[in-house]
VEXVOKE-484803 format. One record per residue (C-alpha): x, y, z; residue in one letter. Coordinates in nm, 3 decimals. Layout:
r east->X; north->Y; up->Z; r->a;
...
This chain:
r east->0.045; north->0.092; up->0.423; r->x;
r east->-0.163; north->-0.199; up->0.633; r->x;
r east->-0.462; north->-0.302; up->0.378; r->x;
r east->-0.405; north->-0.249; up->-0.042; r->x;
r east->-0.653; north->-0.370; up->-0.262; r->x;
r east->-0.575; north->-0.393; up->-0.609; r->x;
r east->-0.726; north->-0.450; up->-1.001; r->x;
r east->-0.369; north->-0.609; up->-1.198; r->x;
r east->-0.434; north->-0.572; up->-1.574; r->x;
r east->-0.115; north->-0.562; up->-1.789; r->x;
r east->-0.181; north->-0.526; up->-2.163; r->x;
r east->-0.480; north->-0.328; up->-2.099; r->x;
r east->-0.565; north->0.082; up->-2.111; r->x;
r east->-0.552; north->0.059; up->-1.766; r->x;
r east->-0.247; north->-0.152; up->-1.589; r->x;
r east->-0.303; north->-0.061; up->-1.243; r->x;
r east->-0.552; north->0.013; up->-0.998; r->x;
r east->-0.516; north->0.077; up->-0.609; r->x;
r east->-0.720; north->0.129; up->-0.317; r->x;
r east->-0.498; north->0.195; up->0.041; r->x;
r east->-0.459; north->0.283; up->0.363; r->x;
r east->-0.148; north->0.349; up->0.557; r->x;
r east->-0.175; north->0.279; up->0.942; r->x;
r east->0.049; north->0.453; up->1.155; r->x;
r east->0.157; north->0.572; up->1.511; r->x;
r east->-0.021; north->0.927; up->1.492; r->x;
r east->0.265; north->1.066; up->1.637; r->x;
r east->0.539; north->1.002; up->1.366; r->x;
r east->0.645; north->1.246; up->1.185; r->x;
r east->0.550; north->1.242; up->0.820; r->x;
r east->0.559; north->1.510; up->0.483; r->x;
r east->0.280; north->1.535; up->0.293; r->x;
r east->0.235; north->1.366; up->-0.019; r->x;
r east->0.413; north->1.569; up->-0.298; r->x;
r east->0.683; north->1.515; up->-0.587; r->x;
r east->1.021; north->1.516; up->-0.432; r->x;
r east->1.240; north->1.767; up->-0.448; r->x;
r east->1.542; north->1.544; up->-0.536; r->x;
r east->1.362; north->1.297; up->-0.748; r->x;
r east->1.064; north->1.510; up->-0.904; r->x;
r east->0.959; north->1.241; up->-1.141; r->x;
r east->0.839; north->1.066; up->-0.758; r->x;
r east->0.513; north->1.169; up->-0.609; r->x;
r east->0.443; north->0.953; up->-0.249; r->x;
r east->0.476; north->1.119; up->0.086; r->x;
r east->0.761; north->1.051; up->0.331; r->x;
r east->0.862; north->0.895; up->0.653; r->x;
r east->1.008; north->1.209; up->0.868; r->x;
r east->1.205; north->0.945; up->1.075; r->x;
r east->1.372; north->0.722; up->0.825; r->x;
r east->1.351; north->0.896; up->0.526; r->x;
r east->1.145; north->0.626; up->0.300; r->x;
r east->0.779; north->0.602; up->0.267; r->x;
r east->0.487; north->0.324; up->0.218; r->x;
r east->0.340; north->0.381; up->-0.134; r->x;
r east->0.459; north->0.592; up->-0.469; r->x;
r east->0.437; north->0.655; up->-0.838; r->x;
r east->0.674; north->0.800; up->-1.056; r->x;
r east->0.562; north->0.962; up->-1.396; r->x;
r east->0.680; north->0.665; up->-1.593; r->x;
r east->0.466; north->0.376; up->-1.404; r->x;
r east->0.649; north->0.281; up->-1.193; r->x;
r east->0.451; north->0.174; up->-0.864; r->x;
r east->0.573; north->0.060; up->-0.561; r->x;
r east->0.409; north->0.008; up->-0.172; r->x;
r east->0.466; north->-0.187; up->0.144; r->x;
r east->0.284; north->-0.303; up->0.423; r->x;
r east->0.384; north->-0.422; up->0.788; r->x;
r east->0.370; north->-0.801; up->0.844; r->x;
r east->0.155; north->-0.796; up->1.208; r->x;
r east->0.353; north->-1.028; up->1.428; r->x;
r east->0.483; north->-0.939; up->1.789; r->x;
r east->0.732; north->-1.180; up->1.806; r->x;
r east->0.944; north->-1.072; up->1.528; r->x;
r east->1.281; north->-0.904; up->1.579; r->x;
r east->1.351; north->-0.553; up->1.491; r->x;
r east->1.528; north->-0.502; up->1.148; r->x;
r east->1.830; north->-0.222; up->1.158; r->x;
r east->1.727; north->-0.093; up->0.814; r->x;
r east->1.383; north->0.095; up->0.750; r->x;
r east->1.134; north->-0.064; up->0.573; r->x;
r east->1.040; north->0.262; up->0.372; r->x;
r east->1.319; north->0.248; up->0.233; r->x;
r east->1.243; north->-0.062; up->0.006; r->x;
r east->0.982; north->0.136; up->-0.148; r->x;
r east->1.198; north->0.440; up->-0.210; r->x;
r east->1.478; north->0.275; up->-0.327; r->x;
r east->1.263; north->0.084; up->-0.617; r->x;
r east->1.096; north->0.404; up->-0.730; r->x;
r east->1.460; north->0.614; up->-0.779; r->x;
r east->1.579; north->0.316; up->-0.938; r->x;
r east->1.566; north->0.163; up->-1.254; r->x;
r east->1.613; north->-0.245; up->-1.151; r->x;
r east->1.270; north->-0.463; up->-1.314; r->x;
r east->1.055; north->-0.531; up->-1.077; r->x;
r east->1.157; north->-0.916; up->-1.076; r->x;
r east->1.574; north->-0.834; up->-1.017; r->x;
r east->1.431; north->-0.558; up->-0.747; r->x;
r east->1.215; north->-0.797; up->-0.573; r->x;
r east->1.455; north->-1.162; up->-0.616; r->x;
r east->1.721; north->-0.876; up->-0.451; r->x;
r east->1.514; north->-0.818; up->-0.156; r->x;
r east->1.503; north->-1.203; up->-0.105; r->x;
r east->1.890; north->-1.228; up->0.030; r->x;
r east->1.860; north->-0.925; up->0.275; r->x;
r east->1.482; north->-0.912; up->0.399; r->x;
r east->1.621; north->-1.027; up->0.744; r->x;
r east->1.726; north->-0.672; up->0.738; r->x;
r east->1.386; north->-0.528; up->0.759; r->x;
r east->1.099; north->-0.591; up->1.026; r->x;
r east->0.850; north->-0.768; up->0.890; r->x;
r east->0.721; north->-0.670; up->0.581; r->x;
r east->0.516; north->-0.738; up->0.229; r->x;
r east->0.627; north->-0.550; up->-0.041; r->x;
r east->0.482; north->-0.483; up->-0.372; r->x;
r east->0.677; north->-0.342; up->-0.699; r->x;
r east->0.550; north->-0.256; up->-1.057; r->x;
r east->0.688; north->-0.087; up->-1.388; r->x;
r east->0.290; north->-0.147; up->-1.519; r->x;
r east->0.448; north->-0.389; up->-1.742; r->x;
r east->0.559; north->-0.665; up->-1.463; r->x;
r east->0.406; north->-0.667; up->-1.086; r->x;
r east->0.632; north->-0.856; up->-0.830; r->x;
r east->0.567; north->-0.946; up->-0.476; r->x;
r east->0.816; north->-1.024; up->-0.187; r->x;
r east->0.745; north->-1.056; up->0.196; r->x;
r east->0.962; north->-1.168; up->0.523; r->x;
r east->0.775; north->-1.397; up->0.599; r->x;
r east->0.859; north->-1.666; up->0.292; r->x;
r east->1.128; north->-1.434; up->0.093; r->x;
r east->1.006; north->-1.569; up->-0.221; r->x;
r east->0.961; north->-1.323; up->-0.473; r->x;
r east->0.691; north->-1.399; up->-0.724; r->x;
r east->0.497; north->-1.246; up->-1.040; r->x;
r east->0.166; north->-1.166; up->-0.915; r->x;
r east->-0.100; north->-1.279; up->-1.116; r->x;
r east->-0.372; north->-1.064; up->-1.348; r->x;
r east->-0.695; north->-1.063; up->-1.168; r->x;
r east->-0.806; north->-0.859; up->-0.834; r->x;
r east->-0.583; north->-0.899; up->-0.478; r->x;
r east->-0.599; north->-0.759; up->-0.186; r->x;
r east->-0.261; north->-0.741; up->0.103; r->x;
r east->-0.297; north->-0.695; up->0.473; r->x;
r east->-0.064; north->-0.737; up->0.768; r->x;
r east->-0.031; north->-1.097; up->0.607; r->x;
r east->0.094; north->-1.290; up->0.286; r->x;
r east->-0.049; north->-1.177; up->-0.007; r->x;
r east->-0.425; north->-1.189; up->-0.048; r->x;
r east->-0.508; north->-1.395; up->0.346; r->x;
r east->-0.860; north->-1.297; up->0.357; r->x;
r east->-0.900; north->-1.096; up->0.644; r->x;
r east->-1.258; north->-0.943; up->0.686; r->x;
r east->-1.157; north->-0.583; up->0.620; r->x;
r east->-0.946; north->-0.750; up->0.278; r->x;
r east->-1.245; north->-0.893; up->0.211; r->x;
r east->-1.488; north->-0.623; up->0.269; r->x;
r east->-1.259; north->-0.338; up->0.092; r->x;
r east->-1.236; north->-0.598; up->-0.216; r->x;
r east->-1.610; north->-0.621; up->-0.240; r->x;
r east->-1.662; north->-0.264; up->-0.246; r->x;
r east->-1.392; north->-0.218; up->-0.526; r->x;
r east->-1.507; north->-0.489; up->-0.744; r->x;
r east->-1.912; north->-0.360; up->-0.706; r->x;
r east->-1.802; north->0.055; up->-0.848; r->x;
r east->-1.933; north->0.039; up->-1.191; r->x;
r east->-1.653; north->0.160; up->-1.462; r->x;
r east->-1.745; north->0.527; up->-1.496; r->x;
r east->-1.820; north->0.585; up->-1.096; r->x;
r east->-1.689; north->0.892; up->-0.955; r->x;
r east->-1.380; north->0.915; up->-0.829; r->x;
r east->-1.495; north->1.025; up->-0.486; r->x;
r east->-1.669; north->0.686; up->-0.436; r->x;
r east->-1.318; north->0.503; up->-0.434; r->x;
r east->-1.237; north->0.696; up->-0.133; r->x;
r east->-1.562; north->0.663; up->-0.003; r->x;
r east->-1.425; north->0.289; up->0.034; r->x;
r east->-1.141; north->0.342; up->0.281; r->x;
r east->-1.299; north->0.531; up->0.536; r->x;
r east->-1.536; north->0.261; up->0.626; r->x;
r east->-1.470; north->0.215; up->1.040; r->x;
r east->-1.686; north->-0.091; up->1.040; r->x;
r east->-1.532; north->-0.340; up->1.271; r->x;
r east->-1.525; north->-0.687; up->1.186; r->x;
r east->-1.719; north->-0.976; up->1.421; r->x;
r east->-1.513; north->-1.134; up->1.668; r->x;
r east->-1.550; north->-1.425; up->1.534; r->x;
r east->-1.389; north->-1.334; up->1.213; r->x;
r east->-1.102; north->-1.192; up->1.386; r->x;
r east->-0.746; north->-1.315; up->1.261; r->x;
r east->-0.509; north->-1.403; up->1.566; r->x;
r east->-0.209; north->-1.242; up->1.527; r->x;
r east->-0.083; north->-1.270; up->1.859; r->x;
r east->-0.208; north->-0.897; up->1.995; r->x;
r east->-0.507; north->-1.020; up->2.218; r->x;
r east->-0.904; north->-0.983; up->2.094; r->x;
r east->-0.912; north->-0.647; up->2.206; r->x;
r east->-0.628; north->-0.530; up->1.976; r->x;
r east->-0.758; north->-0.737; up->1.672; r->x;
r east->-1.109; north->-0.570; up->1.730; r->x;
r east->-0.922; north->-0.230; up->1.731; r->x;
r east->-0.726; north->-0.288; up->1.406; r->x;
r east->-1.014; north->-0.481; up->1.211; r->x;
r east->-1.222; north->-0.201; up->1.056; r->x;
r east->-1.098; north->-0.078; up->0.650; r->x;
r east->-1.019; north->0.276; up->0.810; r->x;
r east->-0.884; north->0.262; up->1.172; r->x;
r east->-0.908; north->0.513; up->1.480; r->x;
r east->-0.786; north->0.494; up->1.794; r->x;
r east->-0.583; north->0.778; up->1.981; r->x;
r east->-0.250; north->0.707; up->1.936; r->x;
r east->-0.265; north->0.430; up->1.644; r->x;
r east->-0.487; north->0.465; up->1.303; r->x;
r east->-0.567; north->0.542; up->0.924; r->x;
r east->-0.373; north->0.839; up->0.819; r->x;
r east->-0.404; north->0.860; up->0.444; r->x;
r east->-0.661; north->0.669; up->0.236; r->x;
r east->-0.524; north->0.687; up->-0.152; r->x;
r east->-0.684; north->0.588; up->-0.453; r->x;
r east->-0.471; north->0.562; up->-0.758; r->x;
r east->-0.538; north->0.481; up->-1.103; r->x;
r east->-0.267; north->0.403; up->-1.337; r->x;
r east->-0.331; north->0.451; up->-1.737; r->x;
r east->-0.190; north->0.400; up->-2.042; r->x;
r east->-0.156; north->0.767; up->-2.104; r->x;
r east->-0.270; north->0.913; up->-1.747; r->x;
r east->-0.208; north->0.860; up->-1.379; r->x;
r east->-0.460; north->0.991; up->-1.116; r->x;
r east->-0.372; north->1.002; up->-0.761; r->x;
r east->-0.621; north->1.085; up->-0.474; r->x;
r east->-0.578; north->1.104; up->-0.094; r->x;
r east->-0.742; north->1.194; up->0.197; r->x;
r east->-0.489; north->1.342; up->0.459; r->x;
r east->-0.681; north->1.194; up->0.800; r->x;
r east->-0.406; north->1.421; up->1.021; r->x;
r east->-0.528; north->1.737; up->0.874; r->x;
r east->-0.845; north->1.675; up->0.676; r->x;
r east->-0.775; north->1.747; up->0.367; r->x;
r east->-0.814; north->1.613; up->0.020; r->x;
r east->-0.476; north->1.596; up->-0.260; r->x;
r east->-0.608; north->1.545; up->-0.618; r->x;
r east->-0.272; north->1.472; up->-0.863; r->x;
r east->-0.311; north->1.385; up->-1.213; r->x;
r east->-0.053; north->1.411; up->-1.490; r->x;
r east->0.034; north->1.253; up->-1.834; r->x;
r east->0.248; north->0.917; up->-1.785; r->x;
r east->0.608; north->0.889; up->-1.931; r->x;
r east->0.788; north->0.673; up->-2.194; r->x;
């Protein structure tokens, strides 16, 4: 994923909610969002190159999703960034012991942020300061950055999330990510790509093409039910999952 907005509210009828978008070479190979074969308690799509993927829910709450940290000086990891998401989702670690893991080897990875939940607990953990930490109740949003650096499309996806009234349609969260409204140049981060680039990557819902916004996914994790729905930008089509969560 590159932007993920999110409502945290643990305690409540409703733990979790997500807005995203996953940005990505159009090129790579990817499998559509679906349970998993091998782990059919684990709906999220998957990487076709490394085998992990960027976001995912299993039927007992557990949540996990990652984005890229933006920054073209950083080295190369040898293991797949994917993976951390996969990894948390088959297993059974707490989201803090998962997340103060990733501390010791997240020179393995490129850059990354990387955000873990059993709707009980969610934990965050990025490269760039490898401390793990409980994130806070209340509404966040993550980028190409740390946690919640307000980048105009953070900022403009939050706003959007935090203005649907309660009982708004479901459609209208999706509505949200395909906004291709770029931001003003002078709002533009620098993250070491040039003006031109920023100005290409700014908008909620990306297109350029051989880069861009490839599935937009709105989830919405109960107490008692967890609704998933996507828009596929590769082929056009819309993925509506909902099923009864786990204990």
């Amino acid at each position: 994923m590159c932007l993920i907005v999110f409502h945290w509210q643990p305690g409540s009828d409703l733990p979790l909610q997500v807005w995203a978008n996953r940005d990505e070479f159009l090129a790579r190979p990817a499998a559509t969002t679906a349970f998993w074969p091998e782990a059919p308690e684990l709906l999220a799509g998957r990487d076709l190159s490394a085998g992990g993927t960027w976001m995912g829910v299993t039927r007992h709450g557990r949540f996990a999703a990652l984005t890229n940290f933006r920054d073209p000086s950083a080295v190369t990891g040898s293991r797949s960034r994917g993976l951390l998401v996969a990894d948390f989702l088959r297993g059974s670690d707490s989201p803090e012991a998962y997340a103060r893991g990733i501390e010791a080897v997240s020179g393995e990875y490129g850059g990354f942020s990387l955000l873990v939940s059993d709707a009980v607990s969610l934990w965050y953990v990025g490269s760039r300061d490898r401390a793990a930490r409980a994130v806070t109740p209340g509404w966040h949003g993550l980028s190409n950055a740390e946690l919640d650096r307000p980048w105009p499309k953070l900022r403009r996806l939050l706003a959007g999330a935090q203005a649907l009234p309660a009982d708004a349609e479901p459609g209208h969260s999706l509505d949200l990510l395909v906004d291709t409204t770029p931001a003003a140049d002078d709002e533009l981060p620098d993250t070491g790509v040039g003006q031109t680039m920023e100005r290409l990557l700014s908008p909620i819902c990306i297109r350029t093409p051989a880069y861009g916004t490839r599935n937009s996914t709105w989830l919405r994790l109960g107490g008692e039910e967890i609704i998933w729905q996507e828009l596929d930008h590769n082929i056009g089509e819309r993925r509506d999952f909902r099923f009864p969560r786990l204990y």
